[in-house]
N, C-alpha and C positions, 0 to 999 in steps of 0.2 A: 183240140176239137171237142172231147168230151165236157169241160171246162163250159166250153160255148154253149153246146146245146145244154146243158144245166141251167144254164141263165136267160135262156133265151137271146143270145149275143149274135151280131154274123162273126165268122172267123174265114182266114182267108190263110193258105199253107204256102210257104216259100223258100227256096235255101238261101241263106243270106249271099251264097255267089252267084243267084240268078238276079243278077241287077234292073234287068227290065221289070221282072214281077213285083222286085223289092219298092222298084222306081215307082210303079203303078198302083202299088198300095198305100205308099205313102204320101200320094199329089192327093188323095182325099180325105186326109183328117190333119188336124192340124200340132198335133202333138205325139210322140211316142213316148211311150215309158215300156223300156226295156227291160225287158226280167230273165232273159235266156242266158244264163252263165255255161261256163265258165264267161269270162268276162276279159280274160286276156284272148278268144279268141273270137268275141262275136261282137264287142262293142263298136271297134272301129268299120268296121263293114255297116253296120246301122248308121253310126256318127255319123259318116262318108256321106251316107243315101241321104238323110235328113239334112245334110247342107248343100244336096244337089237340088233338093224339092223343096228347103225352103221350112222344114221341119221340126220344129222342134224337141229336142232331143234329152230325156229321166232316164238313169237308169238307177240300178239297185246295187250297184257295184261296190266292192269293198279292198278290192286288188292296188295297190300301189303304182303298179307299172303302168296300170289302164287311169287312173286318176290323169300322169304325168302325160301320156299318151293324148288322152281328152283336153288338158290344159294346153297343148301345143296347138291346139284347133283356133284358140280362141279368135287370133285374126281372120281365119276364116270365116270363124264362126259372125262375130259382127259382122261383116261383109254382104253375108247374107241374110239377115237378120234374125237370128237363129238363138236361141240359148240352149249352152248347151251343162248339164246341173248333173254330174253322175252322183251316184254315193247318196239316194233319196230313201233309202231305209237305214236300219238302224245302223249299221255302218252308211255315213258319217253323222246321220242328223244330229242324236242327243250329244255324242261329242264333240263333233264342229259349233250346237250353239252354246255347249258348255264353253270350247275354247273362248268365241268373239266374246261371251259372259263374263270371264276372267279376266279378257284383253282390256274390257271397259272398265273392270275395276281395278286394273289393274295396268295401266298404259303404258309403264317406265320397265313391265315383263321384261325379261330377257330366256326363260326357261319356263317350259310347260311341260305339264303332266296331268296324264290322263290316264283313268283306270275305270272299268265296267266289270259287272259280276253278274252273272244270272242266278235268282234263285227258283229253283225248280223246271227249270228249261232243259233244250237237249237241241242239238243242232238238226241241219236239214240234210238229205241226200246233197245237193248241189253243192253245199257250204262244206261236206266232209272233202266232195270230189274236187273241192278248190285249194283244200288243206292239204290232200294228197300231190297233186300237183307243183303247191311253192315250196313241200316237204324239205327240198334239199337247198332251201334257196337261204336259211338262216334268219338271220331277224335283223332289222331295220330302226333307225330312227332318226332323228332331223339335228345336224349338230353344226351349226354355225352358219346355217339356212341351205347345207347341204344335205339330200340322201344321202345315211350313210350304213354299209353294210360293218350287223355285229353279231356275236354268234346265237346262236339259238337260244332261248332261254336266260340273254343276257346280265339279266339283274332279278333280282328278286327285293319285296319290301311287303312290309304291313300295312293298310290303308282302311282307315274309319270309312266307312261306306254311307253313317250313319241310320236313319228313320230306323233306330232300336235295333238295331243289329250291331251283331259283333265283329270286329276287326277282322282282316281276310288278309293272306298273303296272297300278292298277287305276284307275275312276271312279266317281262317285256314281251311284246309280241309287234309281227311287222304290221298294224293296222292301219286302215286308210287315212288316217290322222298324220300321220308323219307327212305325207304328200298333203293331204288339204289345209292341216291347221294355219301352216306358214303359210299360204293365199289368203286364208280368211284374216291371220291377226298378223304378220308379217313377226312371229316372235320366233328366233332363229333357231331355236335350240328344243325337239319335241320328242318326248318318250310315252309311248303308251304300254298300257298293264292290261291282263286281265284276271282273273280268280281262277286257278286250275288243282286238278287234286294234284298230290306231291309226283304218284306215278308215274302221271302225264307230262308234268314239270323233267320227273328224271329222266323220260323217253326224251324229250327235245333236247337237252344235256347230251343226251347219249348220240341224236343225230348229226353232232357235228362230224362225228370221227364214221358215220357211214354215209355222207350225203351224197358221197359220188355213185355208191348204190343204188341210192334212190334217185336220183335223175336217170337211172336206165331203162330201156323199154320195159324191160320182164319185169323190174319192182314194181316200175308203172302200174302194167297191165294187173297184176295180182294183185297190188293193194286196191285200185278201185274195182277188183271184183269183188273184194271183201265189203267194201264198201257197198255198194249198189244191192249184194247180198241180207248183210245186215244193217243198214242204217236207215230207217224210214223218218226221223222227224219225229217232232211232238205232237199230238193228236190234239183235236179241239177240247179237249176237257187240260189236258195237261195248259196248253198256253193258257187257256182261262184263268187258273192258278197261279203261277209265275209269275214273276217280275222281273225287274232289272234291274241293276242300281251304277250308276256312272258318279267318282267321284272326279274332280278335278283341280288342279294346286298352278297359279303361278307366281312366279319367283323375280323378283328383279335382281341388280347387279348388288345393291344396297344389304341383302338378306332381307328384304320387305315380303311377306308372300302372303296371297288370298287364297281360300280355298271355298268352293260352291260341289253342292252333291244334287242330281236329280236321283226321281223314282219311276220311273215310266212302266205300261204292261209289258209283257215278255217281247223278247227282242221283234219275232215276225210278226205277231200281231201291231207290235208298236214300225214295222214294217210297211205294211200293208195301209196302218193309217197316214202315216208323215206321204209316203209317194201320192196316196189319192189325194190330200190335203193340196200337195204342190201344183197335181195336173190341174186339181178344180181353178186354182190360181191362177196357171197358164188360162185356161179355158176362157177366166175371167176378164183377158187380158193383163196381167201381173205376168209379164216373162220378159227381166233383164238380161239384152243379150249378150252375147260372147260366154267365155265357159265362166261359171257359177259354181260356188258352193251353197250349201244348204244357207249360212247365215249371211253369206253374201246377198243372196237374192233377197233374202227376207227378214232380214234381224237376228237379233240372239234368244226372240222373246215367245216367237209365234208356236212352240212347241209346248206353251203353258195353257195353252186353251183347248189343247186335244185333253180329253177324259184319262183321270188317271196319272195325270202326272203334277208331278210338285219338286220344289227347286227350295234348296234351303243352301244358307251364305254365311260363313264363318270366316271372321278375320284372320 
């Protein structure tokens, strides 16, 4: 509400299990872009609403489970003529259009790799309290166009990130890519990375052998006090600073492999612009229905003309 009245916006309050209110809200605009995570518990109660009225349905998700969830729609979702696009900030955009990017140079792919790194960034409340919750769930990645569960912190590597910077180890992490890449390029085999300090690396290492801990209430409940306690996010002067850097490598069967790096601004701000880019789109009339990913709907290209961003291509 405070949000609203700063902008001079209306704003309208509702729990997403009051379905009449939700119903009522949404028979008068023609697009949602959802932003209320966690996202494994409130996207489908929106999804739902928006293909009973007809809705079309963004969110900002970055969750796996909710990816697969939203994908199962998709009959629905054309039925009613709906698109339904989650994963419209930086989890999935600059990855998923790095993926189709790769896919097109690279068509005979069999194995994709994707890694992101922030420099000067620092995560959100929301985004901590999403990390605490898949805490005990391990790490993920796409291995013969199946999900598949592997343990925390599964691999580690070195990766040129490029635009003058120096090489970063990064590690695997269960990112929304594993679920969307294979829709977007159909290449069966997906691992994503990202840059973490070693600590952080050796804490995930360490979570395998306490995970059943951390699925309990009480871990629960204590880590995101800690959380909600101390994690506020990066303040407007810090994202202004920041950047990102997403590399990307595929591989065919041959040992043939391309590899492509963007540089986009810091992750939320480069957030905030890809989700408003897609609505004004929708708005436009631009909205393919059934479920969507980022370069499904819209190529692998359309993220070159936001401010800020640059794409360089190495054989």
């Amino acid at each position: 509400m405070s949000l609203a009245e700063e902008h001079g916006l209306d704003c309208r309050v509702f729990e997403l299990d009051d379905t009449a209110s939700l119903d009522s809200a949404l028979d008068v605009v023609p697009v949602v872009l959802h932003a209320a995570g966690p996202f494994s518990r409130t996207a489908l109660p929106m999804a739902d609403a928006c293909l009973r009225t007809g809705t079309h349905y963004i969110d900002i998700t970055g969750e796996i489970g909710v990816f697969e969830q939203l994908h199962a729609l998709d009959a629905r979702a054309r039925a009613a003529g709906v698109m339904v696009l989650p994963g419209a900030g930086f989890d999935v955009v600059p990855t998923d259009l790095q993926a189709a990017h790769l896919a097109r140079r690279l068509p005979s792919a069999t194995h994709l790799r994707l890694a992101f790194h922030a420099l000067g960034g620092s995560i959100s409340r929301g985004t901590a309290l999403t990390m605490v919750e898949n805490a005990a769930g391990g790490g993920a990645v796409r291995r013969d166009g199946r999900i598949t569960r592997v343990p925390a912190a599964w691999r580690t590597r070195m990766v040129d990130f490029g635009f003058g910077t120096r090489p970063v180890s990064v590690t695997t992490i269960p990112w929304g890519d594993v679920a969307t890449a294979y829709r977007s390029t159909g290449i069966p085999n997906v691992e994503v990375y990202t840059g973490m300090p070693a600590a952080q690396r050796r804490m995930l290492v360490a979570s395998r052998t306490i995970s059943p801990l951390l699925r309990t209430r009480l871990a629960q409940s204590m880590l995101k006090r800690i959380v909600r306690a101390r994690v506020t996010g990066p303040d407007d002067a810090r994202r202004k600073r920041a950047v990102s850097l997403v590399w990307g490598e595929a591989e065919d069967e041959t040992g043939r492999r391309v590899t492509s790096r963007l540089r986009t601004p810091e992750g939320y701000t480069l957030t905030a612009m890809t989700a408003v880019e897609i609505v004004r789109r929708v708005l436009a009339g631009d909205a393919p229905i059934g479920f969507q990913t980022p370069s499904l709907a819209y190529g692998a290209d359309w993220i070159l003309d936001l401010p800020g961003v640059e794409r360089e291509d190495e054989s």
